[in-house]
C-alpha positions, -999 to +999 in steps of 0.1 A: -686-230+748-682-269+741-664-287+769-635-298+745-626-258+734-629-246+770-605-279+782-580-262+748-582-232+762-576-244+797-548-264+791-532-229+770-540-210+803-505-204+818-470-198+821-448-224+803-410-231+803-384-257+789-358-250+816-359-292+816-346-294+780-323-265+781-302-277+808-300-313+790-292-301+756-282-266+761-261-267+722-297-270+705-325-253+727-326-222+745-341-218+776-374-201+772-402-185+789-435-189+770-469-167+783-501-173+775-525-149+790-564-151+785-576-118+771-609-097+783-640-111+762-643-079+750-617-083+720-632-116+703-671-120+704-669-159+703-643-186+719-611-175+736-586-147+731-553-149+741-524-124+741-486-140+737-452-132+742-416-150+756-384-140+768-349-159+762-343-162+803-310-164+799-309-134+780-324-108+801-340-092+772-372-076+771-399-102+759-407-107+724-429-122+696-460-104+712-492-122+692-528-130+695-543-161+689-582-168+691-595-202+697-630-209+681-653-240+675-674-245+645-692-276+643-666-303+652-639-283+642-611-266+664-594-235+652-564-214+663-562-182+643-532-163+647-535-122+645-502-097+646-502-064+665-501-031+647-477-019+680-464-049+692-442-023+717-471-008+734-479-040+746-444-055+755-447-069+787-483-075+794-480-110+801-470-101+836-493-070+834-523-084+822-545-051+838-529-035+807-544-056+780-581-043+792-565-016+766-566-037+739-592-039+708-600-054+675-587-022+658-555-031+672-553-065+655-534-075+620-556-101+603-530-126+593-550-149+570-524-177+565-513-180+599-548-204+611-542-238+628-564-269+626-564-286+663-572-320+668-583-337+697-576-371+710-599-386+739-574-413+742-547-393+760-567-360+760-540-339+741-543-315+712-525-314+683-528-278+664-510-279+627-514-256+595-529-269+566-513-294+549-486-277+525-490-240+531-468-215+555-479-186+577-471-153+562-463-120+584-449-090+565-428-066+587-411-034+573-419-045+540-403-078+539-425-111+537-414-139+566-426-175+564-435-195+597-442-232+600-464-233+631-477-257+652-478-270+690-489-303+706-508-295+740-521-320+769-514-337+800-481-359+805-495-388+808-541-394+810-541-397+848-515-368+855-541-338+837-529-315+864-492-317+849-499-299+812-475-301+783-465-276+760-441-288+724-440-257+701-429-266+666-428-225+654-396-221+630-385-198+606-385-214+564-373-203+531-399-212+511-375-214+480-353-241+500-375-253+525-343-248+549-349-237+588-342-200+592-349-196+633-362-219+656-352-255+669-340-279+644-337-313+663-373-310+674-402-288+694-392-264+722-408-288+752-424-267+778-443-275+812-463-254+827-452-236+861-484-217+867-521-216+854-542-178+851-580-182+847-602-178+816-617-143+814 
């Protein structure tokens, strides 16, 4: 693995919040919990595997938006490919039991071709910068019905000499492609979350 994928992956490694930003502008953000847990190398052959999910804290619901996303180098190039789960329910709640995701295999994985980032790195402030293509929206189909994501998340220290103190902003919102309008997700900015706790690459 190349020193700047693992240092990605690294910095993804964790358990994020925005409790920060929730409390100062609680009419536009919720306060969310964010997991990012390293899978076993047996799901992906190459790079880093990661299975996803967050709660609303203030909620007290069970956590949601399980995904996968798979981290790969080729050449210069940084990729974050995006993958759906065919029983997102099986797996609720493996972020805090990650012995249960040894379970998991490619066969239970939803190829979701439109839904791959681009990540840039900068060696000035050593953060990353993951967007879609320019012009094009992630597609997930669910019960039939077609849903279209903008996604994308800044990642890196707070500042060069602080690398211990990692950064989270999540862009991820909900658009009607006919309008271009906001259907979920924040609309005066990214969720901005720090992380609380790091877990270990697999």
């Amino acid at each position: 693995m190349s020193p700047i994928l693992t240092r990605l992956a690294e910095y993804l490694a964790g358990e994020f919040d925005n409790k920060a930003q929730a409390l100062a502008e609680p009419a536009w953000y919720l306060h969310l919990r964010v997991w990012n847990r390293p899978l076993p190398r047996s799901v992906f052959a190459e790079g880093y595997g990661f299975f996803i999910e967050q709660i609303s804290v203030a909620s007290g619901a069970a956590p949601y938006r399980q995904r996968i996303l798979h981290l790969t180098q080729r050449d210069e190039t940084l990729w974050g490919q995006y993958y759906g789960l065919k029983d997102p329910l099986a797996f609720q709640g493996s972020s805090t039991a990650p012995e249960r995701l040894i379970d998991l295999t490619p066969q239970d994985l939803i190829p979701l071709p439109t839904c791959g980032l681009s990540v840039d790195f900068d060696p000035g402030t050593l953060k990353y910068s993951a967007r879609l293509p320019a012009g094009t929206l992630c597609c997930i189909t669910y019960q039939g019905q077609a849903s279209y994501i903008s996604l994308g998340f800044d990642l890196g220290p707070q500042s060069p000499t602080a690398d211990h103190s990692i950064a989270l902003s999540v862009y991820d919102r909900g658009v009607d492609p006919a309008t271009g309008k906001t259907t979920w997700g924040p609309q005066m900015g990214p969720f901005c979350l720090l992380k609380h706790q790091t877990y270990p690459l697999s």
